[in-house]
C-alpha positions as CSV (number, residue, x, y, z in Angstrom):
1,X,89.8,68.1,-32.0
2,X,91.4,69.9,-34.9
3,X,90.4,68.4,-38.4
4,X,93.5,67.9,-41.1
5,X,92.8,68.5,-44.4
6,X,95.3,67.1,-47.0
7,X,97.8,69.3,-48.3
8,X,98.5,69.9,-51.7
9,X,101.6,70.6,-53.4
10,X,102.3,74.5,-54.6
11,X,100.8,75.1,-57.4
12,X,104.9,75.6,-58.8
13,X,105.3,71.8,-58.4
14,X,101.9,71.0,-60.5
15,X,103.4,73.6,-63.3
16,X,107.0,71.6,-62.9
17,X,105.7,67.8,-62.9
18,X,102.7,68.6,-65.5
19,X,104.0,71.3,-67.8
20,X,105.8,69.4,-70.4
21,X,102.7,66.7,-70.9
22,X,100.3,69.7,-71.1
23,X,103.0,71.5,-73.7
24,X,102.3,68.2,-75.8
25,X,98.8,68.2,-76.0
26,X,98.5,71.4,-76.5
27,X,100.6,71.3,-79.6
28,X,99.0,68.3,-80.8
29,X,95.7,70.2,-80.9
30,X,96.8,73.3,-82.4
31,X,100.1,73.3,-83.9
32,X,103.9,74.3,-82.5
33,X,103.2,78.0,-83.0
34,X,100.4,78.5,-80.5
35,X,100.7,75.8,-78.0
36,X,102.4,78.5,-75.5
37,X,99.6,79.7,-75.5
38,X,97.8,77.6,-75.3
39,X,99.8,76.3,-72.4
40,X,100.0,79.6,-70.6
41,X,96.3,79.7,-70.8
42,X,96.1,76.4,-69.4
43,X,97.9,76.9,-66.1
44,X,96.1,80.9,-65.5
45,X,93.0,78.6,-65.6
46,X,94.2,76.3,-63.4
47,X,95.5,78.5,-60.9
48,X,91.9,80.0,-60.3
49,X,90.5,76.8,-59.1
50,X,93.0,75.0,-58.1
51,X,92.7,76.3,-54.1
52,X,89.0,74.8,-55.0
53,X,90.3,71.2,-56.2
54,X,89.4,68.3,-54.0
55,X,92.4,66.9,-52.7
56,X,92.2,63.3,-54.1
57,X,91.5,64.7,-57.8
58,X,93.6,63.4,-60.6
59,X,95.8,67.0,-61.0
60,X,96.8,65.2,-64.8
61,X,93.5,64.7,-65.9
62,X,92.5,67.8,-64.9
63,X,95.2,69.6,-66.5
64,X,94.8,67.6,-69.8
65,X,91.1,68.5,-69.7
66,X,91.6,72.3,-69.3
67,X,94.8,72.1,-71.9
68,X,92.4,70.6,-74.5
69,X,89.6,73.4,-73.6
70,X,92.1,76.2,-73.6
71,X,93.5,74.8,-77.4
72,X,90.0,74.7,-78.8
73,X,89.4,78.1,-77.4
74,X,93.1,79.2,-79.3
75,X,91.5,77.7,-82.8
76,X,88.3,79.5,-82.3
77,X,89.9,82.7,-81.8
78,X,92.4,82.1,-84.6
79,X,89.6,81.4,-87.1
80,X,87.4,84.6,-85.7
81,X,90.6,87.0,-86.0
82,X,91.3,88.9,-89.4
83,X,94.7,88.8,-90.6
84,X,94.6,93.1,-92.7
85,X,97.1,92.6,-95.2
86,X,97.8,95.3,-98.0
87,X,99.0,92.1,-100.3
88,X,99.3,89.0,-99.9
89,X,101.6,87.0,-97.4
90,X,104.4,84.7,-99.2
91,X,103.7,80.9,-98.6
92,X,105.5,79.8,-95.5
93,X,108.0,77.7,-96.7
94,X,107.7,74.5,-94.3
95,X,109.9,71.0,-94.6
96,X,109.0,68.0,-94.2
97,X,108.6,67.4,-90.0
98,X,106.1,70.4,-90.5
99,X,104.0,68.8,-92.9
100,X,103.9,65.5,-91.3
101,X,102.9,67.3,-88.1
102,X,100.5,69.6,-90.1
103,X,99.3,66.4,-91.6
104,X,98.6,64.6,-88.4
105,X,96.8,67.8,-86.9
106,X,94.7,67.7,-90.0
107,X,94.0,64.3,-89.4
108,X,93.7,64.2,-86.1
109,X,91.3,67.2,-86.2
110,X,89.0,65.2,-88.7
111,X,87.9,62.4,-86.0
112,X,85.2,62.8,-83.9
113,X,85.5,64.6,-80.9
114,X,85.1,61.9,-78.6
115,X,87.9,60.1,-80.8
116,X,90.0,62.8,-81.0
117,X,90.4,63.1,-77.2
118,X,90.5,59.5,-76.4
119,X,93.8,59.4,-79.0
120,X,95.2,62.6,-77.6
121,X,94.7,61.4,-74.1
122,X,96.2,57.9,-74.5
123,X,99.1,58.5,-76.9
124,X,100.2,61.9,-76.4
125,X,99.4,62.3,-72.8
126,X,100.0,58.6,-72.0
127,X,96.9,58.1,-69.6
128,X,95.3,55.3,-68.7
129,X,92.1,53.8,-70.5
130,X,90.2,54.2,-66.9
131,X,91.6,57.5,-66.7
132,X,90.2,58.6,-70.8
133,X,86.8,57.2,-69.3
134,X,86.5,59.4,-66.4
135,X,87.1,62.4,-68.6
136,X,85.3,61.3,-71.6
137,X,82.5,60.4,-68.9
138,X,82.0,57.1,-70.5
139,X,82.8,53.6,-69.5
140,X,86.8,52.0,-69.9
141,X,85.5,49.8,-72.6
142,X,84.3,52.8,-74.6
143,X,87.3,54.7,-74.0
144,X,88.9,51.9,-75.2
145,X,87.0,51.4,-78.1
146,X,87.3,55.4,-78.7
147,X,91.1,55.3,-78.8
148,X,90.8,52.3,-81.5
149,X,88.6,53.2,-83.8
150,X,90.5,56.9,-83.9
151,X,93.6,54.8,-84.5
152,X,92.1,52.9,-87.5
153,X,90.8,55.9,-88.9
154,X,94.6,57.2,-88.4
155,X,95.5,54.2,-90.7
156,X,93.2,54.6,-92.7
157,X,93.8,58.5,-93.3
158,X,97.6,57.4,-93.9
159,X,97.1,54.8,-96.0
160,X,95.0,56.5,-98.6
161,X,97.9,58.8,-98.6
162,X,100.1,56.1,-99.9
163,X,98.3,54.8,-102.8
């Protein structure tokens, strides 16, 4: 008796169907200018393993998972690497999209971690509160409670801003 084992789809299709929502978080996490990458370290990771994924796993969860890694690993290495200079650089000169999207990233980046994945995940990579808990490794209702309490803190961080 021969034994079938399911197929997955070429790792081209993954890159196709998930590369724009791993593009997003990606930028989310650490800005417009390195979320290539970012990105491009996302999929080398995942094409190492993914002859080794189970066949039932959630490919987008796994992909947001290593996209978030990968963008954490980007900051480190941006905040480890010396910028030699012989003078000083001119301030970029940014308008307003940029500093709303700086501003988010700031404020994003001052949750807690747990927070700031559960409002990545749900809002910028659309997942499901079930799907949060599985890679947060906690239960729905704490994903849940995760995503609000980052939210409010959002609010919060945007209202001060206002006054």
């Amino acid at each position: 008796m021969v034994e079938r084992r399911a197929v997955r789809p070429p790792f081209e299709d993954v890159v196709v169907e998930h590369g724009p929502l791993v593009l997003r978080v990606c930028a989310a996490v650490v800005g417009p200018v390195d979320a290539d990458d970012a990105w491009s370290e996302t999929f080398l990771a995942a094409l190492r393993t993914y002859p080794d994924l189970r066949p039932d796993s959630n490919v987008r969860g796994w992909l947001v998972t290593i996209a978030h890694s990968k963008s954490i690993d980007v900051i480190r290495r941006r905040t480890r690497t010396p910028i030699p200079s012989a003078q000083m650089p001119e301030p970029a000169v940014h308008d307003a999209a940029d500093a709303i999207d700086e501003d988010l990233r700031d404020a994003l980046h001052a949750l807690g971690p747990k927070q700031q994945r559960a409002v990545i995940y749900r809002h910028l990579a659309g997942m499901s509160y079930a799907e949060i808990a599985q890679l947060l490794d906690s239960s729905e209702a704490a994903a849940r409670r995760s995503v609000t309490d980052g939210i409010a803190s959002l609010r919060r961080h945007y209202q001060k801003g206002r006054i």
